[in-house]
Each structure stands twice: as C-alpha cells, then as structure tokens.
C-alpha positions in Angstrom: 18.6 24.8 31.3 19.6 25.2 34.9 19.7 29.0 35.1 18.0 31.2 37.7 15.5 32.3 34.5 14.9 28.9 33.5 13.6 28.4 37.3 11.8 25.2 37.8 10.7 24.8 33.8 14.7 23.7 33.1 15.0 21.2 35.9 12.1 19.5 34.4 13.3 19.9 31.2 16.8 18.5 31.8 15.1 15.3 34.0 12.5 14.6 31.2 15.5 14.4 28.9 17.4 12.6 31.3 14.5 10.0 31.5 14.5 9.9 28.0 18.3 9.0 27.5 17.8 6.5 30.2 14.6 4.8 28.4 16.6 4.8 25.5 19.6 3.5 26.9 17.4 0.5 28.4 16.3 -0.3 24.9 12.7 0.4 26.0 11.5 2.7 23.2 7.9 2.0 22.1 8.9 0.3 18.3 6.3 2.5 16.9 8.2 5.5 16.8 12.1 3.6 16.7 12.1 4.1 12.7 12.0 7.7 13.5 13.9 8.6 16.6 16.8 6.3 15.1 16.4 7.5 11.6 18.3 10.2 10.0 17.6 13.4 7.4 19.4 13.3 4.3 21.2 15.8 2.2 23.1 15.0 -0.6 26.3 16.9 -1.4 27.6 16.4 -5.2 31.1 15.0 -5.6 34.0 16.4 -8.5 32.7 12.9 -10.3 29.4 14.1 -11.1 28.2 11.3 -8.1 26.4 12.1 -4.6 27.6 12.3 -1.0 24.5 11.4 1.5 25.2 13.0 4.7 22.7 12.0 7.4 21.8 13.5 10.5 20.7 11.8 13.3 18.4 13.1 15.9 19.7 14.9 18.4 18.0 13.0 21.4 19.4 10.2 20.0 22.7 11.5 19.1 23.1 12.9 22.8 21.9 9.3 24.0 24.8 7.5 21.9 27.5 10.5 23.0 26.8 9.7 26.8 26.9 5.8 26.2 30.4 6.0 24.1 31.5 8.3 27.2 31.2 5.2 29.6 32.7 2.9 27.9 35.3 4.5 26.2 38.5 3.6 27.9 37.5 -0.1 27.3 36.5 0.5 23.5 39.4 2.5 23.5 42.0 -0.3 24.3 40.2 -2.5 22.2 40.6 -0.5 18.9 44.1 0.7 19.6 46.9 0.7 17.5 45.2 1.0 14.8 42.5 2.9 15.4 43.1 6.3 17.3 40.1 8.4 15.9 38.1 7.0 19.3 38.9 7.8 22.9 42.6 8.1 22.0 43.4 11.8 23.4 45.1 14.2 20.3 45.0 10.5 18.6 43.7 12.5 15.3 46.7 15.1 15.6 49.1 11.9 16.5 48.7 10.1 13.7 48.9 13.7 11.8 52.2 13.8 12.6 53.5 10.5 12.2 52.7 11.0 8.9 54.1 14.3 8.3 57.1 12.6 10.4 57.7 10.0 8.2 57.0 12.1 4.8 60.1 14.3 6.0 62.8 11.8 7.5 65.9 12.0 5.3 65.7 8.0 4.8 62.5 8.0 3.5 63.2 10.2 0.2 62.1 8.6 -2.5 59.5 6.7 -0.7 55.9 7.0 -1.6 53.2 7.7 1.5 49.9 6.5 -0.3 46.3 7.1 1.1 43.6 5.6 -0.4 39.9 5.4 0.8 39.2 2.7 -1.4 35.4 1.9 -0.2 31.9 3.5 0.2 31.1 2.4 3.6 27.4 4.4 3.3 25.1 2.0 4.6 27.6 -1.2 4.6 28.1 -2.2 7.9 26.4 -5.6 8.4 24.5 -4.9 11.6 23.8 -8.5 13.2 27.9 -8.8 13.3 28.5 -5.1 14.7 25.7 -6.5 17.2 27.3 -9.8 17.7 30.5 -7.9 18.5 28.9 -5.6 21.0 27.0 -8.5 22.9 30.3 -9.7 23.5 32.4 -6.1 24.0 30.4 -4.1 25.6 27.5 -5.6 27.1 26.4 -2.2 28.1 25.7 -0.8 25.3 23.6 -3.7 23.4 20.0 -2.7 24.4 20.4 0.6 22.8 22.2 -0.5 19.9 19.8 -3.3 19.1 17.3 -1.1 19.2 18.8 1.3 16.9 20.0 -1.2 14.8 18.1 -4.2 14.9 14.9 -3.5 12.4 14.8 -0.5 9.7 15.1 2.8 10.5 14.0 6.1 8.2 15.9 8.2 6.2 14.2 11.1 4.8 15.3 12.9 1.7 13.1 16.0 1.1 9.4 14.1 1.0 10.9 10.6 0.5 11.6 8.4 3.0 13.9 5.6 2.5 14.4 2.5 4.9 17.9 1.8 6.0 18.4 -1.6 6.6 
C-alpha cells in the first residue's frame, strides 16, 4: 500500500484504515451498521455423521481490528491463560504441547496407559457474552469498548440469502 506505484493513493488508504481500526477500537462505530461489520458469512461443511460444521468468517476490517488489539495485550492475556492454555501468545505453545503428548505416548513407563482426547462439546455460538465481557472489564480494560461493541447486541450471520442473528 506503501509502494512507489501506489504513490499518495496507499498512504491514504493505509490512514483511512488506520482510522478505521482506531474508531473501532474506541467502540465508536455508528450501531447501524455494527450487525454487519461484526457479523460473519456462513458456510456449512458436512460432518462423517450426516450433521453440519458452520464455519464463519468474519470481516476482514474487523478481523484486522481484533489481530492488532490481541497483539497489545498479549503478554498479559498470555500469563493469564497459561498453563493450561498455550494455543494464545505462548511462542511454539501449539508444537509444545504436540510433543508432550507424543512424549508421554512413548515413555517406557507409560505402556499400557491410555492418552484420551475428547472434544466433548459444540462451543458454536455458546459463549455467554455478558460473562466473557464481565471478564474483560476486569482483565483487560483495553479491550472492552471494542468487545462490547462486537458483542454486546446481535450481530448477522449470513448463510447464502438468509441472515441469521447471533446472539
């Protein structure tokens, strides 16, 4: 956006985006167009059972919005989930809990032990918001105007020509 070709058209392109993180960030997004900025498309991807899979994905702007938030605070967030969560701001945390597993699945004292993983809940839609707010009021203070507002009311999730509110 910054090239020599882009000239003075990508400067203005990256600040108007930059303004726009920044407005969203404040939580100062007129409502009237909230449902759709912080809504999501819909595809749904059939599972072995014969069920669905919804995949949603977000808007980008607001997508890039949430990446740059989650990059300030994440040393904080970090500590805060850790142990047992290392799939945010924990550097190779994925690939270290990989091989803790593979670790302990090949130690000589634990033959005849039994590593079980279960993923024993469809969290689609499941969170309850007002205590994921609650908990960033008090965690990261930060955060909370853009997470109110993308959380707060019902937001639009588009399946072909439906949409459907997420609440």
């Amino acid at each position: 956006m910054t090239s020599k070709s882009a000239s003075d058209a990508g400067k203005s392109l990256l600040m108007s985006i930059t303004q726009l993180c920044n407005l969203m960030l404040a939580g100062k997004v007129n409502a009237l167009i909230c449902p759709i900025l912080y809504g999501a498309s819909l595809c749904a991807l059939k599972k072995k059972d014969g069920g669905f899979r919804p995949i949603a994905v977000g808007n980008v702007f607001r997508r890039l919005t949430a990446k740059l938030a989650c990059h300030v605070v994440r040393e904080d967030v970090g500590n805060y989930f850790r142990p047992p969560q290392v799939g945010f701001a924990t550097q190779h945390g994925c690939e270290a809990a990989i091989h803790a597993v593979r670790t302990f699945a090949n130690a000589p004292k634990n033959v005849g032990k039994v590593l079980l993983k279960i993923d024993y809940k469809n969290a689609f839609n499941s969170v309850e918001r007002d205590i994921m707010l609650q908990k960033v009021s008090t965690k990261t203070l930060s955060l909370f105007p853009f997470l109110w507002q993308c959380y707060s009311s019902s937001t639009d999730l588009l399946f072909g020509n439906q949409v459907i509110p997420s609440l």
